[in-house]
N, C-alpha and C positions, 0 to 999 in steps of 0.2 A: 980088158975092155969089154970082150963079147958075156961074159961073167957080170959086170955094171950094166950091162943092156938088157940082160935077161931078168937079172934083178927088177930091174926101172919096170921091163913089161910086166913082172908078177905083181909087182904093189899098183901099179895101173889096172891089172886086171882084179884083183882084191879090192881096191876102191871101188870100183863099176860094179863088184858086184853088192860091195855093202849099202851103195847107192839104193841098187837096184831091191834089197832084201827090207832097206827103212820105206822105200815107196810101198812095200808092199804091204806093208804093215800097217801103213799109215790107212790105206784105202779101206784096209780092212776094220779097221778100228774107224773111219767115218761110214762105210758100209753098218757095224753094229750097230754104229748111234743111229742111222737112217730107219734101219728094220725096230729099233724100239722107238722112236718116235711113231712110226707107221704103225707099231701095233699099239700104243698109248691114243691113238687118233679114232682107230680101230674096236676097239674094247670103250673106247668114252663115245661114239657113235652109238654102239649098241646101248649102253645102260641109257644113255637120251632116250632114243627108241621107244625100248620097253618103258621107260616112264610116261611118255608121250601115251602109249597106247592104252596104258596100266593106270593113269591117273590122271587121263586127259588133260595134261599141261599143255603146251606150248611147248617149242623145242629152247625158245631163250628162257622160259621159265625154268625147264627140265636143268639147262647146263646151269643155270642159278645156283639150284637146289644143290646141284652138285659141285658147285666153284669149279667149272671147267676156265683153266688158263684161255686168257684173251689171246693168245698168239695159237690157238688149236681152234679156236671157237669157227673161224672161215671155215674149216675143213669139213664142219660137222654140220652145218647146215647146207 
């Protein structure tokens, strides 16, 4: 019996932690996608910019020229 109890707590304690090892992964895999969107926002910021400055557009002309995604476009103005 105390042999089935010990059992019980090891696959209890195995589960909690594969639990605990898919969350972490998981964060970290939306953590990745977070920093390359950040820097996809970041780098299409800059090339606006320098076209702005470099060929006196506009900043919605600039993202034109360039097809910046409507769903980033807020971030960059």
């Amino acid at each position: 019996m105390e042999k089935e109890i010990d059992q019980e707590v090891m696959d209890m304690c195995n589960f909690r932690d594969f639990i605990e090892q898919r969350g972490i992964e998981q964060s970290l895999l939306q953590g990745k996608a977070e920093g390359k969107v950040e820097g996809k926002v970041e780098a299409t910021f800059l090339h606006v910019k320098k076209l702005v400055q470099r060929i006196n557009v506009s900043a919605m002309d600039a993202m034109n020229i360039l097809d910046v995604e409507d769903d980033i476009r807020p971030a960059i103005l």
